[in-house]
Every structure is written in C-alpha cells, then in structure tokens.
PDB file with SEQRES, HELIX, SHEET and CRYST1 records, atoms N, CA, C and O in Angstrom:
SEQRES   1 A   84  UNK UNK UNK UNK UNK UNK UNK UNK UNK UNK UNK UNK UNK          
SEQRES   2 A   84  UNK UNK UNK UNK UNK UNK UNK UNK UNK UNK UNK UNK UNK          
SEQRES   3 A   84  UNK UNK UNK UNK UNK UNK UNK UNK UNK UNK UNK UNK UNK          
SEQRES   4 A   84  UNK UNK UNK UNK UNK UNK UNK UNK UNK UNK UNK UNK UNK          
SEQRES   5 A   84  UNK UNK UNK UNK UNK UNK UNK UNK UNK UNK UNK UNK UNK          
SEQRES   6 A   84  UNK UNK UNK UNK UNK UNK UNK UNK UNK UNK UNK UNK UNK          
SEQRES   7 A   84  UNK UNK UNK UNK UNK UNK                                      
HELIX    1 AA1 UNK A   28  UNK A   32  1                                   5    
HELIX    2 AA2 UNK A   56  UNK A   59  5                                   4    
HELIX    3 AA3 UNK A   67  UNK A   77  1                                  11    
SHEET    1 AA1 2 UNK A  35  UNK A  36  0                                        
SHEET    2 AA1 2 UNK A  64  UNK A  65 -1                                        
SHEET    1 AA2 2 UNK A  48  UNK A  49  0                                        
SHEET    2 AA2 2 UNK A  52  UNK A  53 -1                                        
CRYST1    1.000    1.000    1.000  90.00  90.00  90.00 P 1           1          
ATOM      1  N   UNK A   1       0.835  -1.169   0.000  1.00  0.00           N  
ATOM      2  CA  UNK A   1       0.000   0.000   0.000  1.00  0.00           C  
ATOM      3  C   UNK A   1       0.889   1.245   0.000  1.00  0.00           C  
ATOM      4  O   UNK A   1       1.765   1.477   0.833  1.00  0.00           O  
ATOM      5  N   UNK A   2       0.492   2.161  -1.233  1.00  0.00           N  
ATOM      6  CA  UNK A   2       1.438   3.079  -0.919  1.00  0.00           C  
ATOM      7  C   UNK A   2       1.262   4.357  -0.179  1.00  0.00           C  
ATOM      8  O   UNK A   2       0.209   4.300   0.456  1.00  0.00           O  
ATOM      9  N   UNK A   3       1.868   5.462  -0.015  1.00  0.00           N  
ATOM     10  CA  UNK A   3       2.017   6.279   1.027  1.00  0.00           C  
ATOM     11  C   UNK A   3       2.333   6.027   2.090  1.00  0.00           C  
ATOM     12  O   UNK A   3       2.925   4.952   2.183  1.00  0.00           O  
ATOM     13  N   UNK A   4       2.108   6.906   3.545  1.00  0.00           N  
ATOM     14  CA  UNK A   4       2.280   7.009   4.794  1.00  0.00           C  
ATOM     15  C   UNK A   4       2.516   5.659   5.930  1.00  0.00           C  
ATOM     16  O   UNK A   4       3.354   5.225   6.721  1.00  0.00           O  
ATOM     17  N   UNK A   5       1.233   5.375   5.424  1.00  0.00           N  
ATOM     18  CA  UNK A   5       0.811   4.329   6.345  1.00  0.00           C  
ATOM     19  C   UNK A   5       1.112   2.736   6.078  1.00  0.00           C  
ATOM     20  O   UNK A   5       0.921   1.712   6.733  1.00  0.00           O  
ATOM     21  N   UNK A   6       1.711   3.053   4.711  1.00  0.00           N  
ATOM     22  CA  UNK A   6       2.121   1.267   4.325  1.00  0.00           C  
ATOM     23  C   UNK A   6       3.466   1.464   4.428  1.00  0.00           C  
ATOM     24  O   UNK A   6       4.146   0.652   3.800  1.00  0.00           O  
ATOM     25  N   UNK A   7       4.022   2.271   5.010  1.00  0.00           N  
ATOM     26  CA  UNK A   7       5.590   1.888   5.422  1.00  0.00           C  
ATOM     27  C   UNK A   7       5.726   2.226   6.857  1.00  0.00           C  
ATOM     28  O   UNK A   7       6.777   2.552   7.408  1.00  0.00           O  
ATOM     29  N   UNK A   8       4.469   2.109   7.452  1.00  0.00           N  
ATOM     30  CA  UNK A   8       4.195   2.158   8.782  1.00  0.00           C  
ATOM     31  C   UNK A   8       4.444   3.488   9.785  1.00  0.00           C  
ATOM     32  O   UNK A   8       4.503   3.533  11.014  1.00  0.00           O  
ATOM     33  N   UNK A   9       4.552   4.424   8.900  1.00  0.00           N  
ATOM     34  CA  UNK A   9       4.577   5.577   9.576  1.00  0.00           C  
ATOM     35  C   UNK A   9       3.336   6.411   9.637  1.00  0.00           C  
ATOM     36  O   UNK A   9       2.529   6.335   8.711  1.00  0.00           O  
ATOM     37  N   UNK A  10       3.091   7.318  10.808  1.00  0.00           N  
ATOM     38  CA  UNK A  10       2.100   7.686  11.165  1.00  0.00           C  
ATOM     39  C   UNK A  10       2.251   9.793  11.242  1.00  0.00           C  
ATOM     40  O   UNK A  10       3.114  10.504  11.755  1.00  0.00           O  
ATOM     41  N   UNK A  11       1.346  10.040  10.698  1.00  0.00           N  
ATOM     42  CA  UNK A  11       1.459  11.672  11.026  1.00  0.00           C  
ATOM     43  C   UNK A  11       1.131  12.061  12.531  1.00  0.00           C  
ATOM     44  O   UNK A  11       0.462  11.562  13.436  1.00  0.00           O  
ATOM     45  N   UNK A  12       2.085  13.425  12.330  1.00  0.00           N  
ATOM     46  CA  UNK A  12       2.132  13.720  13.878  1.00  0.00           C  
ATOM     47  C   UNK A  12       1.750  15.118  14.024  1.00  0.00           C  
ATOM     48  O   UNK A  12       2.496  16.061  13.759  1.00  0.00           O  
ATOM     49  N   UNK A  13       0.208  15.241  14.585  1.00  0.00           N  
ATOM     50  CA  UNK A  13      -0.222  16.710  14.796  1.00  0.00           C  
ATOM     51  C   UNK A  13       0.828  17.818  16.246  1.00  0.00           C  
ATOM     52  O   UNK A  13       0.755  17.330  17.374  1.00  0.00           O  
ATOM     53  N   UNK A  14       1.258  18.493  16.178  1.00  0.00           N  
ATOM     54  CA  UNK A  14       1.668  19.198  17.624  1.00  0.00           C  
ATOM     55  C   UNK A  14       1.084  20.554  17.693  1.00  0.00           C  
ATOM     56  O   UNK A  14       1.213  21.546  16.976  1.00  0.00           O  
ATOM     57  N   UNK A  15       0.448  20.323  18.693  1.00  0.00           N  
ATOM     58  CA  UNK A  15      -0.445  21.644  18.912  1.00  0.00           C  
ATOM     59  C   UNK A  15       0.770  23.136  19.162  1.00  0.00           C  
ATOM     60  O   UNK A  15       1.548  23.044  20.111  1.00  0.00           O  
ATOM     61  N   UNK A  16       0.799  23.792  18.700  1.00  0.00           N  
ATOM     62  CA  UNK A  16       1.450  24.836  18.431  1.00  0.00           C  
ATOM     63  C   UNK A  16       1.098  26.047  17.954  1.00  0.00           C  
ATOM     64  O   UNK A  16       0.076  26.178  17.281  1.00  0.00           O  
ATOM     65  N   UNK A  17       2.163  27.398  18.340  1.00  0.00           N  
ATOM     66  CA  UNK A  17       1.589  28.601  17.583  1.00  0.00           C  
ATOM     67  C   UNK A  17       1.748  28.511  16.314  1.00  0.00           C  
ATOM     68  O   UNK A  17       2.845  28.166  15.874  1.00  0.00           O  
ATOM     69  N   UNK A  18       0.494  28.855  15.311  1.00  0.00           N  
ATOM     70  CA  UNK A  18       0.311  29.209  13.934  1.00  0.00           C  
ATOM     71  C   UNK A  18       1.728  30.284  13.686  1.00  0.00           C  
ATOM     72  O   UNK A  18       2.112  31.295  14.274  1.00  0.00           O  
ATOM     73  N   UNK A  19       2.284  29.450  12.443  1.00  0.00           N  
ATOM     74  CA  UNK A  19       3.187  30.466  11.365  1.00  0.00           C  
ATOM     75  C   UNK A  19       2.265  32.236  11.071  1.00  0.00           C  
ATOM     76  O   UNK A  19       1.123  32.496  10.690  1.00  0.00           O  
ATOM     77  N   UNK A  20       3.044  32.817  11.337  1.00  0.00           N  
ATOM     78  CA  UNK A  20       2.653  34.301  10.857  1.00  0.00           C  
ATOM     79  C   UNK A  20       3.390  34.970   9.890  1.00  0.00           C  
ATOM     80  O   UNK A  20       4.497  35.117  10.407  1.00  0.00           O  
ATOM     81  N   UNK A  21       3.407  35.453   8.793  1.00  0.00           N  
ATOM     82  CA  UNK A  21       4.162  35.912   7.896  1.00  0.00           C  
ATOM     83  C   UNK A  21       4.405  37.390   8.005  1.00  0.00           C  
ATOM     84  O   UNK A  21       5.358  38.062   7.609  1.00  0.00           O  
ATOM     85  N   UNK A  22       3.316  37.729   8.637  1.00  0.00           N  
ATOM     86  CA  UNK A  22       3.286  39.690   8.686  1.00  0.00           C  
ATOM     87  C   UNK A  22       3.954  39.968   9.641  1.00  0.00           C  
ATOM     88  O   UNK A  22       3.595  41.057  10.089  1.00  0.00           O  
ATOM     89  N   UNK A  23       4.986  39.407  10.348  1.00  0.00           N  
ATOM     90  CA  UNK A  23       5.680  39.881  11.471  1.00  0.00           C  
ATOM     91  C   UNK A  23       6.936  40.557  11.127  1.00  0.00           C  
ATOM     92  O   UNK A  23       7.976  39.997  11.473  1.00  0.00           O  
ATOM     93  N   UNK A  24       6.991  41.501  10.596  1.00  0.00           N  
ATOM     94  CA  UNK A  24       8.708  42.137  10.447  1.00  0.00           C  
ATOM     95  C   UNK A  24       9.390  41.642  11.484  1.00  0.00           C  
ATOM     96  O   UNK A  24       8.885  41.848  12.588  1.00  0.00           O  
ATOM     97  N   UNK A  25      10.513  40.978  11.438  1.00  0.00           N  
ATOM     98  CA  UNK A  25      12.131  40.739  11.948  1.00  0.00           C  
ATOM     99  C   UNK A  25      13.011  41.636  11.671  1.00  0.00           C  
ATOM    100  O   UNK A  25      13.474  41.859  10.553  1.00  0.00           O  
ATOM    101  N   UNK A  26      13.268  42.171  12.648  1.00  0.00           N  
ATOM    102  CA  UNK A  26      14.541  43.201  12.397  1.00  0.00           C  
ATOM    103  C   UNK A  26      15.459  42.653  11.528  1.00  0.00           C  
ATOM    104  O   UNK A  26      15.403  41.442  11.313  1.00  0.00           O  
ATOM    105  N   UNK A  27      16.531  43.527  10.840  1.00  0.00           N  
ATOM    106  CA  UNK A  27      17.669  43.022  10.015  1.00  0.00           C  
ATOM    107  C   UNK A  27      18.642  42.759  10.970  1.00  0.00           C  
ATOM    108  O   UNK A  27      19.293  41.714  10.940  1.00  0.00           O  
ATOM    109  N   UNK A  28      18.835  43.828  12.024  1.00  0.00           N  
ATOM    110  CA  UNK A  28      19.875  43.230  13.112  1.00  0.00           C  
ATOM    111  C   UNK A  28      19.564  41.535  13.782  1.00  0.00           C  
ATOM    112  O   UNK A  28      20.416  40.781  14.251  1.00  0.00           O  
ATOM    113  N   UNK A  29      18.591  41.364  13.686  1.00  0.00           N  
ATOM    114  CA  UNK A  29      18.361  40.051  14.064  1.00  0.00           C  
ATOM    115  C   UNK A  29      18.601  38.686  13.179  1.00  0.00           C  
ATOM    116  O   UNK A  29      18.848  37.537  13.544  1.00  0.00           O  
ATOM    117  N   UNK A  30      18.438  39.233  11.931  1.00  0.00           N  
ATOM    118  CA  UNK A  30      18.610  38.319  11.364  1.00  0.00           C  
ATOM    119  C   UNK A  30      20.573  38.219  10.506  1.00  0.00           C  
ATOM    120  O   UNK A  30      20.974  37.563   9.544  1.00  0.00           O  
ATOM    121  N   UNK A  31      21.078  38.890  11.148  1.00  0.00           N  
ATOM    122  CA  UNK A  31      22.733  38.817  10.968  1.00  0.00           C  
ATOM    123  C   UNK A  31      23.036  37.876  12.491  1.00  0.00           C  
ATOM    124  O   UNK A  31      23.921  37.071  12.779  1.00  0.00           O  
ATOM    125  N   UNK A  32      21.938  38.373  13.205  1.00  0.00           N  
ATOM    126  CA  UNK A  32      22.597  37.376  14.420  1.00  0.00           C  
ATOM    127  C   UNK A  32      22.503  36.102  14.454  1.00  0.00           C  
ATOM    128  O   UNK A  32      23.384  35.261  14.633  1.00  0.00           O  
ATOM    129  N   UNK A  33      21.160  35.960  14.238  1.00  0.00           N  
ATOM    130  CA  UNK A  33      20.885  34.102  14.344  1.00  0.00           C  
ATOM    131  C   UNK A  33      21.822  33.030  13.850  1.00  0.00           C  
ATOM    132  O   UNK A  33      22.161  32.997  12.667  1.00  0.00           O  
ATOM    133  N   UNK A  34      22.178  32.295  14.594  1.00  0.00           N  
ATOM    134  CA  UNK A  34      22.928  30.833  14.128  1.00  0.00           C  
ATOM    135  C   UNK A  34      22.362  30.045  14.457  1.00  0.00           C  
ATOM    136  O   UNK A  34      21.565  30.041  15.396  1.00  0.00           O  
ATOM    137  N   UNK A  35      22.762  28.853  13.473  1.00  0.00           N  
ATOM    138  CA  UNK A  35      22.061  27.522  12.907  1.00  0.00           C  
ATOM    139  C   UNK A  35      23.250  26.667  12.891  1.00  0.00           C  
ATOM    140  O   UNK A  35      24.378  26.936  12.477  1.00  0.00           O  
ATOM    141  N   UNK A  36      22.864  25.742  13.341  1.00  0.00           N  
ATOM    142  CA  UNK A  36      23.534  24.236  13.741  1.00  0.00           C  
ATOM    143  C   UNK A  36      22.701  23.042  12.834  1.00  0.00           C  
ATOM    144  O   UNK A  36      21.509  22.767  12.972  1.00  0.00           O  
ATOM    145  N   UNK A  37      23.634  22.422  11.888  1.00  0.00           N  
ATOM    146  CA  UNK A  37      23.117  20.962  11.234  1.00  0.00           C  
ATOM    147  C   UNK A  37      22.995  20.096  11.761  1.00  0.00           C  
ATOM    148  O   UNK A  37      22.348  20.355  12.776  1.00  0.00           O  
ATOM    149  N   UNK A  38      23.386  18.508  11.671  1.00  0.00           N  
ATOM    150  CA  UNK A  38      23.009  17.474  12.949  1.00  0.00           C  
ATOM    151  C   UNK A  38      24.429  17.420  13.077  1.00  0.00           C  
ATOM    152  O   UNK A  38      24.753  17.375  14.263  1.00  0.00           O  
ATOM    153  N   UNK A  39      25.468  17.407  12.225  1.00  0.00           N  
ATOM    154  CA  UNK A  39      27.195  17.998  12.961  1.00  0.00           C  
ATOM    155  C   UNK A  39      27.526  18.266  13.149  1.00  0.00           C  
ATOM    156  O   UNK A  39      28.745  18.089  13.163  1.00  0.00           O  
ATOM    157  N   UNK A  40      26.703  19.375  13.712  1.00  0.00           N  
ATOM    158  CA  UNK A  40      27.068  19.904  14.871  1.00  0.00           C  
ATOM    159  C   UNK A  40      27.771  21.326  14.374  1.00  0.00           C  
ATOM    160  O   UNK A  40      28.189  22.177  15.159  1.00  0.00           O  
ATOM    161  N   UNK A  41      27.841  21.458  12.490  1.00  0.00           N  
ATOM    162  CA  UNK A  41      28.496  23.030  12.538  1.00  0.00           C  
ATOM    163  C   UNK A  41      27.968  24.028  12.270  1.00  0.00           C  
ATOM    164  O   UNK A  41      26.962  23.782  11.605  1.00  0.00           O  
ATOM    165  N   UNK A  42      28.119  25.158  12.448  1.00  0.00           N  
ATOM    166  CA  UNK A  42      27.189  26.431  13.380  1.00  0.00           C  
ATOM    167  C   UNK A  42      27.677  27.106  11.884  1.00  0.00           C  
ATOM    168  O   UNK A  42      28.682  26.858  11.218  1.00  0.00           O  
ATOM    169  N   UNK A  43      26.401  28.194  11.594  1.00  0.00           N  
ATOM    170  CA  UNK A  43      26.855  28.948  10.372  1.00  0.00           C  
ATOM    171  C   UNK A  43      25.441  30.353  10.852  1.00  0.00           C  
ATOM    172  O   UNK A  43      24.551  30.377  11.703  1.00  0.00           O  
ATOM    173  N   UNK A  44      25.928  31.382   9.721  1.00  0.00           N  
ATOM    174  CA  UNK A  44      24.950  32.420  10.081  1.00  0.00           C  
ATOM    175  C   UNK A  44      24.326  32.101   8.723  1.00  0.00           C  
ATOM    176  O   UNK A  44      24.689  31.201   7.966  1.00  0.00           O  
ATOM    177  N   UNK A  45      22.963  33.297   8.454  1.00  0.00           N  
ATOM    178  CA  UNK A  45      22.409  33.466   7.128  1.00  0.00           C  
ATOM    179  C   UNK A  45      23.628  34.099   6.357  1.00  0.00           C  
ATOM    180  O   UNK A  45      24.497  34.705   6.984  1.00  0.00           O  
ATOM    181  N   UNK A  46      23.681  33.955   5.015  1.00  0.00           N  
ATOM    182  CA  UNK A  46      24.439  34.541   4.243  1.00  0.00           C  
ATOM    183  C   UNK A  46      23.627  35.898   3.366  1.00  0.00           C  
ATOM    184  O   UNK A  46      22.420  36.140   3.345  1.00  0.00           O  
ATOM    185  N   UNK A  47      24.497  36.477   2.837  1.00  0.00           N  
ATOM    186  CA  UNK A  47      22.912  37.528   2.219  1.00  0.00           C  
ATOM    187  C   UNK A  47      22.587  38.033   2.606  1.00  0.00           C  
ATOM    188  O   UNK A  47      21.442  38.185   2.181  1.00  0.00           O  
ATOM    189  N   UNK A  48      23.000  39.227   4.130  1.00  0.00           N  
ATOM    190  CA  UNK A  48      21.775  40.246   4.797  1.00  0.00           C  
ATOM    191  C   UNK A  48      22.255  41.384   4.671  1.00  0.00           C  
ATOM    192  O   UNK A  48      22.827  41.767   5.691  1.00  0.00           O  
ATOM    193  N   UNK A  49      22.261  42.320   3.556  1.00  0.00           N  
ATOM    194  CA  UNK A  49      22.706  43.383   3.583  1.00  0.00           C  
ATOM    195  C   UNK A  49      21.774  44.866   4.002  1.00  0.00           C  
ATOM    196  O   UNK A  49      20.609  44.915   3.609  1.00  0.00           O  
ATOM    197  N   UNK A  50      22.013  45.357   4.337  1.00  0.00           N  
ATOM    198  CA  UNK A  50      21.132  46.674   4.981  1.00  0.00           C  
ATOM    199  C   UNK A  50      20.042  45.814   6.128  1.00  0.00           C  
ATOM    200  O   UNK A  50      18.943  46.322   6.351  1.00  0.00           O  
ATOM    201  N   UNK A  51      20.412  44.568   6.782  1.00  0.00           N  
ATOM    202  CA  UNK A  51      18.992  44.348   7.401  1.00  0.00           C  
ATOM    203  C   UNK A  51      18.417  43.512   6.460  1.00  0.00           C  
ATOM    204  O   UNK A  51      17.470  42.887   6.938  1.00  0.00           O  
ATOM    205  N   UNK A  52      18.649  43.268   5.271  1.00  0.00           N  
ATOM    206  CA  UNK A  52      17.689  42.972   4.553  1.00  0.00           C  
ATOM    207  C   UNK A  52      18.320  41.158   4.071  1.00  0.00           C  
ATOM    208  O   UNK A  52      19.470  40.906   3.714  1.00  0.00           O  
ATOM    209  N   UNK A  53      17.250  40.206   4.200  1.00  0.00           N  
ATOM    210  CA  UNK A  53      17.640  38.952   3.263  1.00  0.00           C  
ATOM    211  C   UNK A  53      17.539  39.400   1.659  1.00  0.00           C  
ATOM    212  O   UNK A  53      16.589  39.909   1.064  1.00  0.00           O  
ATOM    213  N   UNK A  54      18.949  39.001   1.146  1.00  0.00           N  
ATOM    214  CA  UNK A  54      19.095  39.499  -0.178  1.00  0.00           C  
ATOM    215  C   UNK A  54      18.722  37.910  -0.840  1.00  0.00           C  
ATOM    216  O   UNK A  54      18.040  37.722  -1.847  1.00  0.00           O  
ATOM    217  N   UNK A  55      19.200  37.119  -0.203  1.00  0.00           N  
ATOM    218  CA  UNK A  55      18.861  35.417  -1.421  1.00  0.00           C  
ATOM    219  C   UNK A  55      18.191  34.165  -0.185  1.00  0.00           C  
ATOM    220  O   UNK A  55      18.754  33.575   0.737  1.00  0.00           O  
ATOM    221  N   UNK A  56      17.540  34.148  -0.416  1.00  0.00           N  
ATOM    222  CA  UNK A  56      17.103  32.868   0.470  1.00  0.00           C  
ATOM    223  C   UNK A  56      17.952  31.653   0.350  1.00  0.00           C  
ATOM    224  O   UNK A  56      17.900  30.938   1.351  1.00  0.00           O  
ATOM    225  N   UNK A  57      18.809  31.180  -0.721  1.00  0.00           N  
ATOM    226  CA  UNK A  57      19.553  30.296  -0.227  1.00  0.00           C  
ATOM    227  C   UNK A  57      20.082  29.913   0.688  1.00  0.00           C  
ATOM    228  O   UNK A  57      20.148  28.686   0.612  1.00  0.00           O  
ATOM    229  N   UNK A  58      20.569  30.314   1.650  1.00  0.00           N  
ATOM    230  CA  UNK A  58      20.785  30.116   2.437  1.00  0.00           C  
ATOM    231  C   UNK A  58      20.171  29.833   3.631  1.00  0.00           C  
ATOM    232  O   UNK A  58      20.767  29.761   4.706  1.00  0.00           O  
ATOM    233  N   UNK A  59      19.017  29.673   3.473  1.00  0.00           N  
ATOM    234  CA  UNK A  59      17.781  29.330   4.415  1.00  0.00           C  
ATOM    235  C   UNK A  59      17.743  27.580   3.794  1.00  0.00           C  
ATOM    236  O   UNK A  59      17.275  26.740   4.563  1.00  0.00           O  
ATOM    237  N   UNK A  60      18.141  27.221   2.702  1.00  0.00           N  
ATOM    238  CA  UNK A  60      17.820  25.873   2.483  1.00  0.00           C  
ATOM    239  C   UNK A  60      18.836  25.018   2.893  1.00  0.00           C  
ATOM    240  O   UNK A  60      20.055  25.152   2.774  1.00  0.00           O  
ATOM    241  N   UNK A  61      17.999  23.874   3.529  1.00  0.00           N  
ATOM    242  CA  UNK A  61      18.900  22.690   3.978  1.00  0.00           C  
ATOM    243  C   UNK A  61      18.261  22.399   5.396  1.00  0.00           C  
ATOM    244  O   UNK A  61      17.160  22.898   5.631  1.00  0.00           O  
ATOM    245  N   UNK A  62      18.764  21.771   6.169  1.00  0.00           N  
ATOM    246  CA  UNK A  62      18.227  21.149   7.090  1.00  0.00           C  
ATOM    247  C   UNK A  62      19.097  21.337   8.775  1.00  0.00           C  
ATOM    248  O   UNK A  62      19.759  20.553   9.454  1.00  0.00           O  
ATOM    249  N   UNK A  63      18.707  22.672   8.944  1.00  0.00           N  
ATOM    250  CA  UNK A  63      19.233  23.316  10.379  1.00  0.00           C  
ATOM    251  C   UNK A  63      18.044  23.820  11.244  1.00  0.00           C  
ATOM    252  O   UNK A  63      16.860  24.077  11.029  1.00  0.00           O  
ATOM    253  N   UNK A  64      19.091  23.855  12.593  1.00  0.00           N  
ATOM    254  CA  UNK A  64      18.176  24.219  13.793  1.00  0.00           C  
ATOM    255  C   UNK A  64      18.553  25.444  14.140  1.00  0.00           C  
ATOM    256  O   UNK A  64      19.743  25.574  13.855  1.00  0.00           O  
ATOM    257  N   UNK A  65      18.052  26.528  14.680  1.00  0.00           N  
ATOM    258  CA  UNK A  65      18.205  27.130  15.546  1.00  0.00           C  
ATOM    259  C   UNK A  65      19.282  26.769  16.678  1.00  0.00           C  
ATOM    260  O   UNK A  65      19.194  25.627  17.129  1.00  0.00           O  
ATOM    261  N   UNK A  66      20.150  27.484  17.125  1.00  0.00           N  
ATOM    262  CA  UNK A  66      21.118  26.787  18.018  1.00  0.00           C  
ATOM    263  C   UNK A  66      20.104  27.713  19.357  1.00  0.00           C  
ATOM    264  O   UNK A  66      19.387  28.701  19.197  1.00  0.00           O  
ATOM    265  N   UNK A  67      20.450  26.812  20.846  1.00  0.00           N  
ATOM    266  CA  UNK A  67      19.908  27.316  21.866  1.00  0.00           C  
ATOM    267  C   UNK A  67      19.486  28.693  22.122  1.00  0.00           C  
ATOM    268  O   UNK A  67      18.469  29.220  22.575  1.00  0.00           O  
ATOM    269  N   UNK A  68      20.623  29.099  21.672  1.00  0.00           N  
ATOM    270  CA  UNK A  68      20.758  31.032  22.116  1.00  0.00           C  
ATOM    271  C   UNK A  68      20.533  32.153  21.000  1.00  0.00           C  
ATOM    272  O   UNK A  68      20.515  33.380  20.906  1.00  0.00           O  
ATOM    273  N   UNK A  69      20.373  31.032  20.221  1.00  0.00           N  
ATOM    274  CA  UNK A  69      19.339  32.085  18.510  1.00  0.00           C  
ATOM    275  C   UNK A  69      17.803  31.771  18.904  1.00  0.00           C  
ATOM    276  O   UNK A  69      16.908  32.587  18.684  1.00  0.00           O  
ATOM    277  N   UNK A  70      17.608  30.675  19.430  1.00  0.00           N  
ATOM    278  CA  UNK A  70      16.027  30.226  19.679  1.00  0.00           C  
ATOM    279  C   UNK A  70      15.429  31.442  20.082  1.00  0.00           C  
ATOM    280  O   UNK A  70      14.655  32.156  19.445  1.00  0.00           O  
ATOM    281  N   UNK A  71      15.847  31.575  21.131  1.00  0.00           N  
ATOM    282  CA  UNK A  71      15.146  32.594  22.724  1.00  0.00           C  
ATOM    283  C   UNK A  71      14.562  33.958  21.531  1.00  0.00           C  
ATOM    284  O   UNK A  71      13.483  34.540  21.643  1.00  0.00           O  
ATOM    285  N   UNK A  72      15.506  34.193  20.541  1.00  0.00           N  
ATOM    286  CA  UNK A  72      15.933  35.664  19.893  1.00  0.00           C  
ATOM    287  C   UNK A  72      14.449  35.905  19.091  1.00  0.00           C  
ATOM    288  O   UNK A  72      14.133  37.041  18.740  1.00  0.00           O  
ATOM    289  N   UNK A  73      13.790  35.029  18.899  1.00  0.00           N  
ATOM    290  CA  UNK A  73      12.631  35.510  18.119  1.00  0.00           C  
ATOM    291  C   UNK A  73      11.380  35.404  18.570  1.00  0.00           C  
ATOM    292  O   UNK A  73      10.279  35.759  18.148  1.00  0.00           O  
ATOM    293  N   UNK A  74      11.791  34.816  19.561  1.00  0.00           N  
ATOM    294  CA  UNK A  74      10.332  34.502  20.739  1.00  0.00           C  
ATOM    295  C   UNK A  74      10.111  36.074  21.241  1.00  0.00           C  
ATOM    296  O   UNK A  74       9.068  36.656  20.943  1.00  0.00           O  
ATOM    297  N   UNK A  75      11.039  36.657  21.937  1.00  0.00           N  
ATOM    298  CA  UNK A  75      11.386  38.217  21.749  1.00  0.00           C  
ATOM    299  C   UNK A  75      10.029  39.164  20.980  1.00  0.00           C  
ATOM    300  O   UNK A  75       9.171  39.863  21.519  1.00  0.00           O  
ATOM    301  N   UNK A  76      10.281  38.826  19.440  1.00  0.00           N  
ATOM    302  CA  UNK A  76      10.131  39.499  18.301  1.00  0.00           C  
ATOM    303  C   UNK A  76       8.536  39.394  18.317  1.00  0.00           C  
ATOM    304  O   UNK A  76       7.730  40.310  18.152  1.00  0.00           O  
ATOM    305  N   UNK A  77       8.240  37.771  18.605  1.00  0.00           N  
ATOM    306  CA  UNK A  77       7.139  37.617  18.435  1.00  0.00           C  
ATOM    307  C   UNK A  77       5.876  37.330  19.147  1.00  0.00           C  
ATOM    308  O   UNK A  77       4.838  36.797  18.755  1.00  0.00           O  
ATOM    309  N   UNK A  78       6.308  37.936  20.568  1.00  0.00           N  
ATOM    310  CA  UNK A  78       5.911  37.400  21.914  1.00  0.00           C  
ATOM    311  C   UNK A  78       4.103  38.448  21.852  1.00  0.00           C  
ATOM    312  O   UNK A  78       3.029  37.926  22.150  1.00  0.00           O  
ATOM    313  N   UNK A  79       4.241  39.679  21.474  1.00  0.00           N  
ATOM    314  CA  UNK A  79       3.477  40.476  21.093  1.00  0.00           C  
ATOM    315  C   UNK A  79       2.834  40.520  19.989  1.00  0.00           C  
ATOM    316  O   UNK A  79       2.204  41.577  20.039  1.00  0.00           O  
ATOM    317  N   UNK A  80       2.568  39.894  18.816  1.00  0.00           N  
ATOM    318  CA  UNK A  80       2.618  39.276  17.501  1.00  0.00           C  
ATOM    319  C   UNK A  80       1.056  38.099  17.448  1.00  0.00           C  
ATOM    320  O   UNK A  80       0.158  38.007  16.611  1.00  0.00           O  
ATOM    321  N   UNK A  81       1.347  37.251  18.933  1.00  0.00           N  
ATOM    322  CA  UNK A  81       0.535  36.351  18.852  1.00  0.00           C  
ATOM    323  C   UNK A  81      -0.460  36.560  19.247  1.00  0.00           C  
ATOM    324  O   UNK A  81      -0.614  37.284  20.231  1.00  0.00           O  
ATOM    325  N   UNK A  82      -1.406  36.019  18.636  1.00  0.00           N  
ATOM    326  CA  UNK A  82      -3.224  36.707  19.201  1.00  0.00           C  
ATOM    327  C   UNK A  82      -3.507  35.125  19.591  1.00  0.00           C  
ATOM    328  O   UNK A  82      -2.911  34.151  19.131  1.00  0.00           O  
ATOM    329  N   UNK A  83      -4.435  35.128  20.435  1.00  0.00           N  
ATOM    330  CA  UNK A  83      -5.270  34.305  21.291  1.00  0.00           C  
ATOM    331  C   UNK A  83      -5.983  33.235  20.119  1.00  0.00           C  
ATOM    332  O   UNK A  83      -6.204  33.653  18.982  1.00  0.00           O  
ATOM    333  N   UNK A  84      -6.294  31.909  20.491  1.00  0.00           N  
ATOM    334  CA  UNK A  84      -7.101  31.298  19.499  1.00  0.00           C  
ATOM    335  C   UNK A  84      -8.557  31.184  19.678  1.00  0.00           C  
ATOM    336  O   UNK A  84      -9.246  30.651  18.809  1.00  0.00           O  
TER     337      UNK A  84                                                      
END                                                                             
C-alpha cells in the first residue's frame, strides 16, 4: 500500500503557535541568528545586507536554531501572537 501508512509511519499533529508571515524581523536580528546541522556546525544566514535577506539560499537545507538564537525571536514575536 502506498504512502504514509504502508511503510508504517504515522502523522504527527503538535499543537502549536500558527506560522505568521506579517511579522517584520529586524535586520539586526537576522545577521545574528545561528544555525547548527546534525554535525554539529554552526553557520549564520548569508545575504543580509542593509537588514535585509538578499537570497534565500541560504535558508535551504536542514538546520536548527542553536539554543541562544532560539530565545531571539520569541522576543520578536511574543506580542505578535493573538489568542485562538
């Protein structure tokens, strides 16, 4: 059977805050943030000139937030979130 469930995997809902797109991020913020792969090596965005993301490439691939970039947008967006 193909898809999801015939290779025995199951979807996983997590109740969470909704993505918001209308939230301006400062540019200073986004020169700060670092990202960690699963080896652990740490890199910034590439591309932020004036504040500004000039190429999204560098958003692609498969990184985390490192501990002390996390906290940095909760910050940004703590006021942002409306009630459900």
């Amino acid at each position: 059977m193909p898809g999801a469930w015939g290779c025995g995997a199951e979807p996983v809902h997590v109740d969470a805050t909704p993505v918001r797109f209308g939230t301006p991020v400062p540019g200073e913020l986004l020169a700060r943030l670092t990202w960690r792969n699963r080896r652990g090596r740490t890199r910034r965005l590439k591309r932020v000139v004036d504040g500004r993301l000039e190429n999204s490439v560098s958003l692609q691939g498969f990184y985390r937030l490192t501990p002390e970039s996390a906290a940095e947008p909760t910050k940004v967006t703590a006021g942002a979130v409306s009630s459900r």
